[in-house]
KENUSE-819629 format. One line per field, with one value per atom (N, C-alpha, C): atom name; residue number from 1; x, y, z. Coordinates in steps of 0.1 Angstrom, whole numbers, plus 2048, in hexadecimal, padded with zeros to 3 digits. Example, Ala and Ser with C-alpha at 12.3 -4.5 7.8 and 13.67 -1.06 7.14 Angstrom:
2
atomo <- c(N CA C N CA C)
num <- c(1 1 1 2 2 2)
xx <- c(884 87B 884 880 889 881)
yy <- c(7C7 7D3 7DF 7EA 7F5 800)
zz <- c(84E 84E 84E 847 847 84F)
//
This chain:
129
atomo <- c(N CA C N CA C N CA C N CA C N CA C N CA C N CA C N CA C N CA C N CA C N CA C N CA C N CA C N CA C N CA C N CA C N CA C N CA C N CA C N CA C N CA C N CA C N CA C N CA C N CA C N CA C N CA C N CA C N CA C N CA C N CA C N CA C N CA C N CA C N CA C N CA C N CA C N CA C N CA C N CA C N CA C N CA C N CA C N CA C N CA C N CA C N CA C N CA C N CA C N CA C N CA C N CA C N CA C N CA C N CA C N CA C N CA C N CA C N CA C N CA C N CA C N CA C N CA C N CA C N CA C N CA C N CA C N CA C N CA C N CA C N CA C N CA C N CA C N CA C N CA C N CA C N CA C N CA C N CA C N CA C N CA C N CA C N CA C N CA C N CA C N CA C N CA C N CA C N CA C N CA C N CA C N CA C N CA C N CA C N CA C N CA C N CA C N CA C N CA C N CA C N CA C N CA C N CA C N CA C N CA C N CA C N CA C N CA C N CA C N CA C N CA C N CA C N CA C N CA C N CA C N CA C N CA C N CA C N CA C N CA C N CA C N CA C N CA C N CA C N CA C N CA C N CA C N CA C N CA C)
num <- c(1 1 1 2 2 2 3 3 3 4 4 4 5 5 5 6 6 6 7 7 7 8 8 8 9 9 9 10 10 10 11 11 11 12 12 12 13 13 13 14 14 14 15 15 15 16 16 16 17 17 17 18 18 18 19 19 19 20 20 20 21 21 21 22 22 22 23 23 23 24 24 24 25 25 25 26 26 26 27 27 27 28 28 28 29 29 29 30 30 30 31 31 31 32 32 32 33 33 33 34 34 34 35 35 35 36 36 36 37 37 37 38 38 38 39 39 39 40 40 40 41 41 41 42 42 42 43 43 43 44 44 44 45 45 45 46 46 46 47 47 47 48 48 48 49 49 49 50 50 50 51 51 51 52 52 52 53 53 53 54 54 54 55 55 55 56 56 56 57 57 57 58 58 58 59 59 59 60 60 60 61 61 61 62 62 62 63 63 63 64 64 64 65 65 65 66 66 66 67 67 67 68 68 68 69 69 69 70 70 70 71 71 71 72 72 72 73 73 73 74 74 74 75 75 75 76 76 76 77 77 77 78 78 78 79 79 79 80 80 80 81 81 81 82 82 82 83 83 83 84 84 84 85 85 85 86 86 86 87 87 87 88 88 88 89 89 89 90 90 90 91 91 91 92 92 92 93 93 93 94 94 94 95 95 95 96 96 96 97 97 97 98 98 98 99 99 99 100 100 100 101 101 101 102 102 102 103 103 103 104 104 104 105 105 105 106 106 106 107 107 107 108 108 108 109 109 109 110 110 110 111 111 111 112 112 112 113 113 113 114 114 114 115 115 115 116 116 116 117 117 117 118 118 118 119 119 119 120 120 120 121 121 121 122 122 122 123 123 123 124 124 124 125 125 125 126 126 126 127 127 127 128 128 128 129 129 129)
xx <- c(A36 A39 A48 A4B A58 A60 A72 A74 A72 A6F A69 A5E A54 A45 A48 A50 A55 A58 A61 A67 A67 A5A A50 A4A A43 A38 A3E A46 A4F A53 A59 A5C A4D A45 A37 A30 A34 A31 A3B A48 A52 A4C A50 A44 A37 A2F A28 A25 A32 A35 A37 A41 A4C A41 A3A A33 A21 A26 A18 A0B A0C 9FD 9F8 A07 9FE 9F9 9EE 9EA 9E3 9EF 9F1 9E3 9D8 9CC 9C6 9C0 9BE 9AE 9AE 999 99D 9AA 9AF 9BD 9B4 9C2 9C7 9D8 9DD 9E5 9E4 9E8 9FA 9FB A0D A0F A04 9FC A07 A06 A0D A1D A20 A2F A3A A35 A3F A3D A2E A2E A39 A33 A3C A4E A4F A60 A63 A5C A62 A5C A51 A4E A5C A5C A6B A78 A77 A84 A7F A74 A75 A6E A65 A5E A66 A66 A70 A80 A86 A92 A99 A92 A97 A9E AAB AB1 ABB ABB AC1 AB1 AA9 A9D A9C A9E A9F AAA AB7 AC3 ABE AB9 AB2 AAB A9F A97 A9D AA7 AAC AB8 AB6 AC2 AB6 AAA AA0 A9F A99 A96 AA4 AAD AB7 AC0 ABA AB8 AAD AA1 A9C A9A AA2 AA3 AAA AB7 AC3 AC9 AB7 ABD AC3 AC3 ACA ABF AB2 AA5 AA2 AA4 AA3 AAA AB9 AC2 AC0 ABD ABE AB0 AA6 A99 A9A AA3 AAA AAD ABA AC3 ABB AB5 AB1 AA3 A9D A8F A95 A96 A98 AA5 AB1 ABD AC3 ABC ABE AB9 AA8 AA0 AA5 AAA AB2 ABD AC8 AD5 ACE AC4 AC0 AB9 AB5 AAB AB5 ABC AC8 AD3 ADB AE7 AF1 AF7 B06 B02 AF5 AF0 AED AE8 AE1 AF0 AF6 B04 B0C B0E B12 B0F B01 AFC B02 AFA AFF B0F B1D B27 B2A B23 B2A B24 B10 B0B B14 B1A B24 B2D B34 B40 B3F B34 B2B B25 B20 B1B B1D B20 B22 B18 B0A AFD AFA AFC AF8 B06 B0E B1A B13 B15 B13 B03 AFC AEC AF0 AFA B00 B06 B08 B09 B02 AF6 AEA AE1 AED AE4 AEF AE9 AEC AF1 AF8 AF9 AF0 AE8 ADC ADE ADD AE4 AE9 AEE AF9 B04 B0A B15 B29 B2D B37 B3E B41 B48 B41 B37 B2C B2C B29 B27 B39 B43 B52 B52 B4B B4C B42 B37 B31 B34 B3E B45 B4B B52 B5E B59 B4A B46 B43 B3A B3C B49 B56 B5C B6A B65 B60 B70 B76 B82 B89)
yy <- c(2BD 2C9 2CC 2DA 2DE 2DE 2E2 2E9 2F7 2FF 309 30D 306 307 2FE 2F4 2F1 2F8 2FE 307 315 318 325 321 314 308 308 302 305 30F 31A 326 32A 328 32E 327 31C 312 317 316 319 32B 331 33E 33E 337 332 329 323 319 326 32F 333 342 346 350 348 33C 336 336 334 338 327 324 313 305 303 301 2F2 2E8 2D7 2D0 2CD 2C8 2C3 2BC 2B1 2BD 2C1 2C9 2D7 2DB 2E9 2E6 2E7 2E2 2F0 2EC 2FC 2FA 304 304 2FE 300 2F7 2EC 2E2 2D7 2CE 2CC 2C6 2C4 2D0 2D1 2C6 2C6 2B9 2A9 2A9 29A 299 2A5 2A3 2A3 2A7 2A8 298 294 289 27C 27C 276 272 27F 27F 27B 27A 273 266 263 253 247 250 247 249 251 258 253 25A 258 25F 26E 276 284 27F 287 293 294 29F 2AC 2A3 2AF 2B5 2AB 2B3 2BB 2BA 2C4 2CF 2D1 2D7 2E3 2DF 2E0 2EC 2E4 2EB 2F8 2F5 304 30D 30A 316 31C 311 31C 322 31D 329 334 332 340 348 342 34E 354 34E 34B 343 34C 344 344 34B 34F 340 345 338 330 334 32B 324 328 322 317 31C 30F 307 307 300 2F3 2F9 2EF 2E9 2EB 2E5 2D6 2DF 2D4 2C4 2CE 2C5 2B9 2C1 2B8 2B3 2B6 2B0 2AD 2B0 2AC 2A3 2A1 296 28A 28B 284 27C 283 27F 276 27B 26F 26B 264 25C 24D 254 24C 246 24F 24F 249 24C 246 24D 246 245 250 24A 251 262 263 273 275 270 274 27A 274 279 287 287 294 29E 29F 2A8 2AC 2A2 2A8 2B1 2AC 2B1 2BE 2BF 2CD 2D9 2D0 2DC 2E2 2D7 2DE 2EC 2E8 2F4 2FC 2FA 304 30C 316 319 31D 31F 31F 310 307 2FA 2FA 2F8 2F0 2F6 305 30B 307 302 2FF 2F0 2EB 2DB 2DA 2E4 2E7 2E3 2E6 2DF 2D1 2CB 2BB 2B2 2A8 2A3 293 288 27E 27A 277 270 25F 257 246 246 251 251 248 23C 23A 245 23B 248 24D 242 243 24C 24A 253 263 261 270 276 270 273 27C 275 277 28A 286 290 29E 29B 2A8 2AA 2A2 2A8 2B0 2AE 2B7 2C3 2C2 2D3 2DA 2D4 2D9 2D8 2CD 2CB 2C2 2BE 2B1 2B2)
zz <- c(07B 083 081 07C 07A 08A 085 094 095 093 094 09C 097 09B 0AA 0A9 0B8 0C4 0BD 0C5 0C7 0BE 0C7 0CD 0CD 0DA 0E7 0E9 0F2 0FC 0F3 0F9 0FF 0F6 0FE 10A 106 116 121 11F 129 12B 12B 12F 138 131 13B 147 148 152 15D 157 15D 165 15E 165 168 16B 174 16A 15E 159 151 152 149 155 151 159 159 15A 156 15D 154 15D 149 149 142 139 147 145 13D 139 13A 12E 123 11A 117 115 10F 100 0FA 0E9 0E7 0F5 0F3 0F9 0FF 106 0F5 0E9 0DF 0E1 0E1 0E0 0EC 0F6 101 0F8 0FA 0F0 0E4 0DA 0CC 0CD 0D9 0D9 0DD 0E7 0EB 0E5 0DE 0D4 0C4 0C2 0BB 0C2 0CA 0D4 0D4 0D8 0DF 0D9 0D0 0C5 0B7 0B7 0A7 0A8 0B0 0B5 0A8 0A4 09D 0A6 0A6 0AE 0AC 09F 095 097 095 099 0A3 0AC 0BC 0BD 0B7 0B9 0AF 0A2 09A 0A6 0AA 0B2 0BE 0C8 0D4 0CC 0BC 0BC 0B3 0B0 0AF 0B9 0C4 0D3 0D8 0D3 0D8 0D3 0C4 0B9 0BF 0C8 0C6 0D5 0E1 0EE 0F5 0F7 102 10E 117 123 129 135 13D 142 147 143 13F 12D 124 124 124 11E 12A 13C 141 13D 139 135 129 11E 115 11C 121 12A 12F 139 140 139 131 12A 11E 115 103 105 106 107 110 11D 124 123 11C 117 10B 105 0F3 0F8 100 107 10D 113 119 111 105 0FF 0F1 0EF 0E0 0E6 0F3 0F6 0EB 0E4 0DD 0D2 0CE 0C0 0C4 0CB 0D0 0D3 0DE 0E0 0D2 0C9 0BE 0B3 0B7 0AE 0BB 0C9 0D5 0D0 0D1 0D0 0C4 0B7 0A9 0AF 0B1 0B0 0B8 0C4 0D2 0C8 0C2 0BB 0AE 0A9 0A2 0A7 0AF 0B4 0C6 0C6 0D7 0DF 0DA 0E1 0E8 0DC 0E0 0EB 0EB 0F3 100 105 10D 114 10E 112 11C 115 11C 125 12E 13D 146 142 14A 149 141 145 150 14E 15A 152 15D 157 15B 161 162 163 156 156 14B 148 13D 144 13A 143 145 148 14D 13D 136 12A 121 11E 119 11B 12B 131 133 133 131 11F 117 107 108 111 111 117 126 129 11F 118 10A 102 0FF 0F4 0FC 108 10C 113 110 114 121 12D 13A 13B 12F 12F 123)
//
């Protein structure tokens, strides 16, 4: 699965979340029921994390509200430093500095158990030090 095809999955699930229509029950599958597995599958079994940055700058070629970037934030990119550490850490700052969709989406994560040195590296890239 491309990032592409990801990240119209996505956007269509987030939509649906967001105007109440998807509807998480095991009996009641929905056509974007794929796309959460495959991302974090790619993070935590894969630990291909150039995909996942790939990935979070389609959905925000094709949608940058502040919704968006905040469920970015908070699911795949917190998920990625969480599971990558040093290594995710390093794709995140090169992509900020290229790109200002991405930097600006890195507002809304959090340190989580990032440690301090780490998440110190990480305000740097969006900006923050």
């Amino acid at each position: 699965m491309n990032a592409n095809a990801m990240a119209d999955a996505w956007l269509r699930r987030l939509d649906k979340i967001v105007e109440g229509k998807l509807v998480l029950t095991e009996d009641v599958p929905d056509e974007t029921d794929w796309v959460d597995d495959r991302i974090y599958s790619i993070i935590i079994r894969d630990r291909s994390f150039d995909l996942i940055v790939e990935f979070v700058n389609k959905v925000l070629e094709r949608r940058s509200t502040e919704e968006v970037m905040d469920n970015l934030a908070a699911g795949p990119v917190e998920t990625m430093l969480f599971h990558g550490r040093e290594v995710a850490l390093d794709l995140i700052v090169e992509e900020a500095r290229r790109n200002r969709l991405f930097k600006q989406m890195l507002g809304g994560v959090w340190q989580n158990n990032l440690s301090d040195e780490l998440w110190e590296k990480f305000l740097q890239a969006r900006g923050e030090m």
